[in-house]
C-alpha positions as a Markdown table, in Angstrom:
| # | Residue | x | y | z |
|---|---|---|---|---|
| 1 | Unk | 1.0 | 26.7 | 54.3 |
| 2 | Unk | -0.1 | 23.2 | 54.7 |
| 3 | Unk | -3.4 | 23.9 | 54.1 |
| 4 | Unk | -2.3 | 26.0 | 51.3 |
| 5 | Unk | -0.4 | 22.3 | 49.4 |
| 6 | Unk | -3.4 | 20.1 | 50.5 |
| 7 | Unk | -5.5 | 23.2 | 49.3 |
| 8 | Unk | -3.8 | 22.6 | 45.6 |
| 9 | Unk | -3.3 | 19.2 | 45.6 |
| 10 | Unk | -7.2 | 18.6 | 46.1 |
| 11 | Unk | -8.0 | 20.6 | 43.0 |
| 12 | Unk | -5.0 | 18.9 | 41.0 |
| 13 | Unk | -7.0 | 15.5 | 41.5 |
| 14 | Unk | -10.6 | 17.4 | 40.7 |
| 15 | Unk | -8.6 | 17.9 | 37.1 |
| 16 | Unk | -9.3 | 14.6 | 35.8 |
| 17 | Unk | -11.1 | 14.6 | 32.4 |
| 18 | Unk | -8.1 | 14.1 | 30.6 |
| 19 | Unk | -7.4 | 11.2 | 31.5 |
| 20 | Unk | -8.4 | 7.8 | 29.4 |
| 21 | Unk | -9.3 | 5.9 | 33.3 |
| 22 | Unk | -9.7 | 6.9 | 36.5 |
| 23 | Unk | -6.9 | 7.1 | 39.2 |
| 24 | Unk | -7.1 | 4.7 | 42.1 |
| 25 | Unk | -9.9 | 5.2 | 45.0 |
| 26 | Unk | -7.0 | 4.4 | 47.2 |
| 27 | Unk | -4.8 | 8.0 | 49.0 |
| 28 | Unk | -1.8 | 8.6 | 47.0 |
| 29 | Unk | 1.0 | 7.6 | 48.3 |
| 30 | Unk | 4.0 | 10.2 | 46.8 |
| 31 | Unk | 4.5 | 13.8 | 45.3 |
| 32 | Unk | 7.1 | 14.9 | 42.6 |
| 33 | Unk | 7.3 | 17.6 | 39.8 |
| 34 | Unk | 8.6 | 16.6 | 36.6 |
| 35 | Unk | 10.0 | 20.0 | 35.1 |
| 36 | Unk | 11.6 | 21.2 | 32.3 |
| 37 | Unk | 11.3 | 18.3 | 30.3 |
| 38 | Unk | 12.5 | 17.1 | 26.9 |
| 39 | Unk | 10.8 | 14.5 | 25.0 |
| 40 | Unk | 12.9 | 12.8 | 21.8 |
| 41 | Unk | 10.7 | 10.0 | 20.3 |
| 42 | Unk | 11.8 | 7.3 | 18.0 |
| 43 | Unk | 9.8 | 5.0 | 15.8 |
| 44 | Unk | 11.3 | 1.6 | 15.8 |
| 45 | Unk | 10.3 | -1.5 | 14.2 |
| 46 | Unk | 7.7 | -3.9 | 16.6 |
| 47 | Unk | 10.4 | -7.1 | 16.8 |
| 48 | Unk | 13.3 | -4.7 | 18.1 |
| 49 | Unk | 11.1 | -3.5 | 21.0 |
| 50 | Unk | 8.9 | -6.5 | 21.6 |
| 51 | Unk | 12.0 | -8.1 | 22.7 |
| 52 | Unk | 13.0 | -5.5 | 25.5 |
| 53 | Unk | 9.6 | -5.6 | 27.5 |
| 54 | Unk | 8.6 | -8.3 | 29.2 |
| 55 | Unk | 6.3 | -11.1 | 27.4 |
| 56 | Unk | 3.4 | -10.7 | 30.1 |
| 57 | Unk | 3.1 | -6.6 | 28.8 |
| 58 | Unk | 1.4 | -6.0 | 25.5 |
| 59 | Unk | 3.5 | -3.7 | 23.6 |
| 60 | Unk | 1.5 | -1.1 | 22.6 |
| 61 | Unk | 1.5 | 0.3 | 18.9 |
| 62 | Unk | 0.3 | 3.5 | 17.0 |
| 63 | Unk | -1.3 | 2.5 | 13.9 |
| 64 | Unk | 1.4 | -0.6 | 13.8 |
| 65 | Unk | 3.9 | 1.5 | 14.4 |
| 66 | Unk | 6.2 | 1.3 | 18.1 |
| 67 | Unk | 7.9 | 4.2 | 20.0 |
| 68 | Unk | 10.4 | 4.4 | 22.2 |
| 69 | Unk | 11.2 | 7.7 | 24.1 |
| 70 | Unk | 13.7 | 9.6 | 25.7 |
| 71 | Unk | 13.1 | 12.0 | 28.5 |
| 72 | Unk | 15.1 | 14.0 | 30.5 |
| 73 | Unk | 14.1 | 16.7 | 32.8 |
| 74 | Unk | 14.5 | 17.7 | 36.3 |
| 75 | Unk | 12.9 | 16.2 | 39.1 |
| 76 | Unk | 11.8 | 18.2 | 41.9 |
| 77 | Unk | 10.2 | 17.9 | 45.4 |
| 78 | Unk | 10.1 | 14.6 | 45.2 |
| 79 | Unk | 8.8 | 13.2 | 48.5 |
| 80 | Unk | 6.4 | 10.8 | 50.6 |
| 81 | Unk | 3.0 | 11.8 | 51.1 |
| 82 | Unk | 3.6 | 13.0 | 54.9 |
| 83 | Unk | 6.8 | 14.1 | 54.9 |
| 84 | Unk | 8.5 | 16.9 | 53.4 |
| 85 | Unk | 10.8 | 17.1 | 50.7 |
| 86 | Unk | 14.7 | 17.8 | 51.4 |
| 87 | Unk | 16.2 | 19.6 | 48.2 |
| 88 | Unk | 19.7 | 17.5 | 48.7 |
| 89 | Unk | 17.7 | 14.3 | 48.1 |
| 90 | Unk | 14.4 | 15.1 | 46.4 |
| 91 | Unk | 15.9 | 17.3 | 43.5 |
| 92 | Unk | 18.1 | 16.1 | 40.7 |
| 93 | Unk | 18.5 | 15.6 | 37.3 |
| 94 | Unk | 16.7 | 12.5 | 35.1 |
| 95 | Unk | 16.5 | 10.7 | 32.0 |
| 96 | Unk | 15.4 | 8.0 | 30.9 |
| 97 | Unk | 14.2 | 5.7 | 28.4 |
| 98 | Unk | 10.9 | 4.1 | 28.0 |
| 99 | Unk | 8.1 | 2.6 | 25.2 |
| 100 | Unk | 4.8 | 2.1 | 25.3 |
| 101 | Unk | 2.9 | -0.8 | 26.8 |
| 102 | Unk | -0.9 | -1.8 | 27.7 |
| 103 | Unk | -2.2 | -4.4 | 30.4 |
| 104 | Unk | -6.2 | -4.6 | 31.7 |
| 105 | Unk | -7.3 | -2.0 | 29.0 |
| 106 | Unk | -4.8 | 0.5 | 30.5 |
| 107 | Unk | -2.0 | 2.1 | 28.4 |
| 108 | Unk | 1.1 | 3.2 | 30.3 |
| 109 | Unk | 5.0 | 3.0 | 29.9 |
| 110 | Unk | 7.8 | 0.7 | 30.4 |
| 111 | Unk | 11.1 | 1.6 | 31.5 |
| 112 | Unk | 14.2 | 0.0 | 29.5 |
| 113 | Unk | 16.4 | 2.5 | 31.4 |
| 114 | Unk | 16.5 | 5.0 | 34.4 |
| 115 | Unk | 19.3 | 7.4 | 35.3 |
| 116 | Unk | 19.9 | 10.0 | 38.1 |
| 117 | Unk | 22.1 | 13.0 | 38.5 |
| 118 | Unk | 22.6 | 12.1 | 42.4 |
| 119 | Unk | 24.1 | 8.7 | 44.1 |
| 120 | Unk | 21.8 | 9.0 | 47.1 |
| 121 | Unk | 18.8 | 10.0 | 44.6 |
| 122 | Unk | 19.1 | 6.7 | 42.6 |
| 123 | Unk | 20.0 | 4.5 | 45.9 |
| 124 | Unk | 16.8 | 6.0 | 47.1 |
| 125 | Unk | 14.4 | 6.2 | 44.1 |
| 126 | Unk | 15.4 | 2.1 | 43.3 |
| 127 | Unk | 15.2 | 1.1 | 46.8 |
| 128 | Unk | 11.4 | 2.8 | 47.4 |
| 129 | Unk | 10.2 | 1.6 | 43.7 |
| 130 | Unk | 11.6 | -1.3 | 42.9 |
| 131 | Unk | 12.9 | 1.3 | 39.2 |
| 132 | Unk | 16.0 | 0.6 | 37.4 |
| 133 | Unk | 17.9 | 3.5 | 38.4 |
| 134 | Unk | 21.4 | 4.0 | 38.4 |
| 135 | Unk | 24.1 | 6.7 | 38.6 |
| 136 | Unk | 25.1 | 9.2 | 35.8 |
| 137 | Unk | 26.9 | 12.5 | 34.7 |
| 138 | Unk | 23.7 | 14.6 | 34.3 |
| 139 | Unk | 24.4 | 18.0 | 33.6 |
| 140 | Unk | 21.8 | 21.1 | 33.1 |
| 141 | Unk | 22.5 | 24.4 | 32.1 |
| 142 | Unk | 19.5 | 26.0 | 30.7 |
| 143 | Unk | 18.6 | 24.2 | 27.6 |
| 144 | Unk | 21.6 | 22.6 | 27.2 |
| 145 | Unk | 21.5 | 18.7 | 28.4 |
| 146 | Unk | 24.2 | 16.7 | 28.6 |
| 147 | Unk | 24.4 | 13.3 | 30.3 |
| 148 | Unk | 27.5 | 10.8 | 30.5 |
| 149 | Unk | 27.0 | 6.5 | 32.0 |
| 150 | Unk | 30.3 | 5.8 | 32.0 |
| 151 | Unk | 29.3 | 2.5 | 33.2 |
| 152 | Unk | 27.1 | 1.7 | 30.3 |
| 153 | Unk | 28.7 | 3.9 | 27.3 |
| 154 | Unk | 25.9 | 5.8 | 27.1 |
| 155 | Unk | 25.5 | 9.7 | 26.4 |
| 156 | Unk | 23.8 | 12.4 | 25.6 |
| 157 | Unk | 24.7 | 16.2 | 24.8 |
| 158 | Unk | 21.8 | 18.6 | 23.1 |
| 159 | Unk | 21.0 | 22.2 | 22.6 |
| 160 | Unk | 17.5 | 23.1 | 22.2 |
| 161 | Unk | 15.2 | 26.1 | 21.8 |
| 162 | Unk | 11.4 | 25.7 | 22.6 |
| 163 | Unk | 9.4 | 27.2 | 20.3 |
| 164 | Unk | 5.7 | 28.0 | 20.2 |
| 165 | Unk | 3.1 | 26.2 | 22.2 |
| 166 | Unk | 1.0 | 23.6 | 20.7 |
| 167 | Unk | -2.3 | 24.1 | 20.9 |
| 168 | Unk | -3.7 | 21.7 | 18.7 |
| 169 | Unk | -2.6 | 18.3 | 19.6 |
| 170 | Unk | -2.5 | 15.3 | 17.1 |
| 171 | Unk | -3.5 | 11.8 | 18.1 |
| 172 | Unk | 0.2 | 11.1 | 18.2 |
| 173 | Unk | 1.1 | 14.1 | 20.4 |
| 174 | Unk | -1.6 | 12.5 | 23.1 |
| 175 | Unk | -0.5 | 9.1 | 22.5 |
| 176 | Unk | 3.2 | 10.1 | 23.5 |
| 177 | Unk | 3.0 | 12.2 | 26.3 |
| 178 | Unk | -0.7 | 11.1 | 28.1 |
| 179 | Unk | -0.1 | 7.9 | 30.1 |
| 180 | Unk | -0.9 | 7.6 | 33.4 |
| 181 | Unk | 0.5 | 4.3 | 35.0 |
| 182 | Unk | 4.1 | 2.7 | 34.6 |
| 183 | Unk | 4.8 | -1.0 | 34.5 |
| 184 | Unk | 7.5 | -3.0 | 36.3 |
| 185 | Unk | 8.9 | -6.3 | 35.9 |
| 186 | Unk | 9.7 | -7.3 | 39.7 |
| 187 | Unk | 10.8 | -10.7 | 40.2 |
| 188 | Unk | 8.0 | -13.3 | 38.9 |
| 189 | Unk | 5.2 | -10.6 | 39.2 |
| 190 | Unk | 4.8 | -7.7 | 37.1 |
| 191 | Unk | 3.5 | -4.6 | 38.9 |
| 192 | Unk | 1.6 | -1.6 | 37.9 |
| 193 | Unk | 2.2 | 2.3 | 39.5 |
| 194 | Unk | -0.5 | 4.3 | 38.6 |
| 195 | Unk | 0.3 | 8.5 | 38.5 |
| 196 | Unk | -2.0 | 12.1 | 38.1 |
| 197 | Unk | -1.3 | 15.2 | 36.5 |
| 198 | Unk | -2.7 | 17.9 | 34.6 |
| 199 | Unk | -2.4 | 17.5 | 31.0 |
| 200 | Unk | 0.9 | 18.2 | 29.8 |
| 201 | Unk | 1.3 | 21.6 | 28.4 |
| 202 | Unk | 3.7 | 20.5 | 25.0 |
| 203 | Unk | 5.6 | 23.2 | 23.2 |
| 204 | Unk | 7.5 | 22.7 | 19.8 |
| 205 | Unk | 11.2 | 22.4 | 19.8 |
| 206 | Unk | 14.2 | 23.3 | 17.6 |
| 207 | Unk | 17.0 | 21.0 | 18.7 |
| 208 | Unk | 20.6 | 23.1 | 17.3 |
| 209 | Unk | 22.4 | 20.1 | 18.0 |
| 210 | Unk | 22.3 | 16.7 | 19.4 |
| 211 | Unk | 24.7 | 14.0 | 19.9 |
| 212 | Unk | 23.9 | 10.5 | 21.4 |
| 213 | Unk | 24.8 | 7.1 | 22.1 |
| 214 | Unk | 22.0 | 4.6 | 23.8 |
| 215 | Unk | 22.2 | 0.7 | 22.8 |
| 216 | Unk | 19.6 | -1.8 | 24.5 |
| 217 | Unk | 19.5 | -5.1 | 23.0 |
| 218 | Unk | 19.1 | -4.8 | 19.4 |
| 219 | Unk | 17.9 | -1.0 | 20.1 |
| 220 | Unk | 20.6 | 1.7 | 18.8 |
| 221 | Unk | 19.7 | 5.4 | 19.0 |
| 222 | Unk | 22.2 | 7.3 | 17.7 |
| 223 | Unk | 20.3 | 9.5 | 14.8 |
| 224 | Unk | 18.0 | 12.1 | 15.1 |
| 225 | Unk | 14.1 | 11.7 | 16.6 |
| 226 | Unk | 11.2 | 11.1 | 14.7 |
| 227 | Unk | 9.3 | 14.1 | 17.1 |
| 228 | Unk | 10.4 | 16.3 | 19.7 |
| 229 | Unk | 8.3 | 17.9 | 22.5 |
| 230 | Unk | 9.1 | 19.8 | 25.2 |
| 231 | Unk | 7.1 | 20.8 | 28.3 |
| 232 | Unk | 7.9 | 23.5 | 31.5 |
| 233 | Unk | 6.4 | 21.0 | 33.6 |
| 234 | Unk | 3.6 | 19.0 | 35.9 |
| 235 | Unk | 3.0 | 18.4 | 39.2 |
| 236 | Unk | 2.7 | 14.7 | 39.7 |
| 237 | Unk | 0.9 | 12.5 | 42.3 |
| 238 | Unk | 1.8 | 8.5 | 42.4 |
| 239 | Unk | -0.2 | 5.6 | 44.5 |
| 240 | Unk | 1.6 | 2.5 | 45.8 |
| 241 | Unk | 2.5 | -0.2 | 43.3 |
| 242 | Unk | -0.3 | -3.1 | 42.9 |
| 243 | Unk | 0.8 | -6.7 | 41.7 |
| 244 | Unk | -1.2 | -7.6 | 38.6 |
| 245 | Unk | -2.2 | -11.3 | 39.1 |
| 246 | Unk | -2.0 | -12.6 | 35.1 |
């Protein structure tokens, strides 16, 4: 069986001509899957984001225009690279909300916020990577998400449908959903994480209802998303964090 994972995992890292650079040369360090995952995107005026991510980041735009994205889905197996998972720890429910920065000619995300279905989970997941995550009400019932911070006064509660599979992908569709490293603001440093997987496999989406309440800063979503996508999944591989010296 072990042979069998390292078997897969091996050709998940020979997939690799997707991607706009190369992973580390480095091991990777963990393993998750990232399943069942909504995507809501936003377009929001430059000033309103450039404010949330930290000066050192450049925020990055699509043809002038900024993003900022909410994804939930389930996380699964999540684990160390020589351990194995434990289902009580390593599988719970996520969302969180992120726009799109660039550093050293390598576009990635930024996380303005990170929730977790499971106290442990979050405890866990902030304690290993240094990630904003915190406690919430996530709830998953097929395609209906709903998510309650109590603390913060956020919340979500959608019904969706995917739809057909898209198999011509726009510029924007790419730009979206194909990053492959995540910045962190740690201190006085700012770190980079750099992550693999296949390309995503995006469907189209009908979303039958949707009700939400996220405020960051000047940020306010609260209407309806520019684009939705919506994926069954990917397997993901993640190295250690490096400190960018700037």
């Amino acid at each position: 069986m072990a042979l069998k994972i390292r078997s897969n995992l091996d050709e998940l890292l020979a997939e690799k001509k997707h991607r706009p650079f190369d992973y580390p040369y480095e091991p990777w360090a963990y393993y998750q899957e990232w399943n069942k995952v909504l995507f809501l995107h936003w377009k929001l005026p430059v000033e309103t984001l450039r404010k949330l991510v930290p000066s050192k980041l450049i925020l990055d735009t699509f043809h002038g225009d900024a993003y900022v994205s909410l994804v939930a889905f389930t996380m699964q197996k999540a684990r160390p690279e020589y351990l194995p998972a434990i289902k009580c720890i390593s599988d719970f429910g996520e969302l969180n909300i992120r726009t799109y920065v660039e550093m050293e000619n390598k576009k990635g995300v930024y996380f303005l916020n990170i929730e977790a279905e499971k106290t442990l989970s979050a405890l866990l997941a902030k304690t290993m990577s240094g990630l904003p995550y915190e406690k919430s009400d996530i709830q998953k019932s097929g395609f209906l998400y709903k998510n309650h911070n109590k603390k913060k006064g956020f919340y979500l509660e959608t019904e969706f449908e995917p739809k057909d599979q898209i198999t011509n992908k726009s510029e924007l569709d790419k730009w979206l959903t194909e990053r492959y490293c995540l910045y962190l603001e740690d201190g006085d440093g700012i770190f980079r994480y750099d992550i693999h997987h296949r390309e995503w496999d995006l469907q189209n989406v009908e979303i039958k209802q949707l009700k939400l309440h996220y405020r960051i800063g000047d940020m306010e979503l609260t209407n309806s998303p520019n684009f939705v996508h919506y994926s069954k999944g990917v397997q993901v591989l993640a190295w250690k964090r490096t400190r960018l010296f700037l």
